[in-house]
C-alpha positions, 0 to 999 in steps of 0.5 A, spaced: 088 856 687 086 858 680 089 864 677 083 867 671 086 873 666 084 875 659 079 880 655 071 879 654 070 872 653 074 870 659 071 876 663 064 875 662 059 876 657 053 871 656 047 872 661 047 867 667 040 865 665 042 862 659 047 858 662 047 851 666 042 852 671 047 851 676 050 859 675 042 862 674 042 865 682 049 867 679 053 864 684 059 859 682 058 852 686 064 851 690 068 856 687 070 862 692 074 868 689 079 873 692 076 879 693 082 884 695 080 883 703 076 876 703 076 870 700 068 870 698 063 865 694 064 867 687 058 871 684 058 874 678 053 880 681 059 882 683 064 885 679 071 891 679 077 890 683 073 889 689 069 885 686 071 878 682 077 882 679 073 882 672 071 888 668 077 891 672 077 897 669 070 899 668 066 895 673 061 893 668 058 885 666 054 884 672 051 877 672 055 874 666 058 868 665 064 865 661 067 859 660 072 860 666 066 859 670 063 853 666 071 850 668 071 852 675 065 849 677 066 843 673 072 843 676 070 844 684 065 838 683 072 833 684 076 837 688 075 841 694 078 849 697 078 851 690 079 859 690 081 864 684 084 870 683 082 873 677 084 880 674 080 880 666 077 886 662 074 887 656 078 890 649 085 889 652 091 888 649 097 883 650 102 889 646 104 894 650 099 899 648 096 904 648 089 901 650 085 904 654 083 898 658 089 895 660 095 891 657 096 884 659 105 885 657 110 882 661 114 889 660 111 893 666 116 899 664 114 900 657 107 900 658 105 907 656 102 912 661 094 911 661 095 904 659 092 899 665 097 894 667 093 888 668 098 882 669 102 887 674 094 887 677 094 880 676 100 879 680 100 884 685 092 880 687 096 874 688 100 877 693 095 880 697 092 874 697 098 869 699 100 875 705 093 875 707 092 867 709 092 865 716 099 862 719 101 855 716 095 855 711 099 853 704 097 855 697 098 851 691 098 854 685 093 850 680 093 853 674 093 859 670 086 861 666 085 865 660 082 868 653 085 873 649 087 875 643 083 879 640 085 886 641 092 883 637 090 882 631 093 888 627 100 890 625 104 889 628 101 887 635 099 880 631 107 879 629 110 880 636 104 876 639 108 869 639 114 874 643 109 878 648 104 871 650 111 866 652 114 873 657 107 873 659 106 866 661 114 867 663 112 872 667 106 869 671 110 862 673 115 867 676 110 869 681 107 862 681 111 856 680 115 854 674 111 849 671 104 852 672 099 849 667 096 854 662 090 852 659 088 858 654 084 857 646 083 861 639 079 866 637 073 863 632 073 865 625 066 867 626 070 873 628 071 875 622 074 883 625 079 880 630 081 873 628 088 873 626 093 867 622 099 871 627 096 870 633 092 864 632 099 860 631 102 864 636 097 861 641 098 854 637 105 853 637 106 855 644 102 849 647 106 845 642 112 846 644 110 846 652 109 841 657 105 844 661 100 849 656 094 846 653 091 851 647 084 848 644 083 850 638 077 854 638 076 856 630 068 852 629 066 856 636 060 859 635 058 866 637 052 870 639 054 877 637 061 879 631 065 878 638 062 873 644 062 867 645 055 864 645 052 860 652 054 853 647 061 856 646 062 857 653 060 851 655 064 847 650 070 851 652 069 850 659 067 843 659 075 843 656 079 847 660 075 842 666 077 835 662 083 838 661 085 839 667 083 832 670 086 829 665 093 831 667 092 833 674 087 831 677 
């Protein structure tokens, strides 16, 4: 099983139909999704908390793709019973807040009130998921998706996102397992709102000092609006986060 969190670029903002032609009818091959009550096909017409788990807080993105999806698919091509639970949405933060929608903080209690914890959602749509399966059927914990960052980029959230960003993936081998991988990128300069030297070197040093996390450098991506990755930037990042995974555990 796949976990998949983040803010926009994981959640989904490129028209399917500009992508691989294996994602234009909007369905994931191989890859099913937990939706709550079932473990279905994932389609990405099919949004919200008792959707994918994408746009978590306001349901919107319908027939977007990210690059998780390019990932994932790239991924299942190898290896079979690929499932993900996924809890992502647009404009969310990794500081406590306050944001409207949602803050990743490990440090549930201190979130504000009005601020949707999304790693507490996260966690708790993992547990349903693991309650609900059949008797005998074991669940293994393959790796941890994610792209955030840019709701960060100012002070002081951009110095403390070293600090909050290792308690977040602390906090998610917790509900996992211990070594689970993590495969996350940068923000592109070509953000010239939110690209931020702090976080990006957060997310660096991060990967660096763990065996088990792999950041791409995501600087030269290019982007099809001042905030969003482009079909050629998810691609690419996909394709990544697939090779990366079959090169260390596949």
């Amino acid at each position: 099983m796949f976990l998949v969190g983040g803010q926009s670029n994981a959640d989904g903002r490129v028209a399917s139909s500009l992508g691989p032609s294996y994602l234009h009818d909007n369905i994931v091959d191989g890859v099913q999704v937990w939706n709550s009550t079932d473990i279905v096909p994932y389609n990405l017409l099919s949004t919200g908390q008792s959707g994918r788990g994408s746009s978590w807080v306001t349901g919107g993105s319908s027939g977007n793709y990210a690059f998780c999806h390019v990932g994932l698919k790239e991924i299942a091509d190898d290896l079979n019973n690929v499932t993900v639970v996924q809890v992502s949405e647009g404009d969310s933060c990794m500081a406590l807040g306050p944001q409207a929608r949602g803050s990743w903080n490990a440090n549930y209690a201190s979130i504000p009130a009005g601020t949707p914890k999304l790693l507490e959602a996260l966690e708790d749509r993992v547990a349903d998921f693991v309650a609900n399966q059949s008797l005998g059927v074991s669940v293994v914990f393959r790796g941890y998706i994610f792209h955030q960052g840019e709701s960060d980029a100012v002070s002081p959230r951009d110095t403390d996102y070293a600090a909050n960003w290792a308690a977040h993936v602390a906090q998610v081998r917790s509900f996992t397992r211990p070594d689970l991988p993590v495969f996350y990128g940068t923000i592109p300069t070509a953000n010239t709102s939110d690209f931020n030297i702090n976080v990006y070197n957060a997310q660096m040093n991060f990967a660096a000092s763990d065996p088990h996390a792999y950041c791409r450098d995501n600087s030269a991506l290019t982007l099809f609006d001042p905030f969003h990755f482009d079909a050629a930037s998810c691609d690419t990042f996909g394709s990544w986060v697939a090779n990366t995974y079959k090169a260390n555990y596949g």
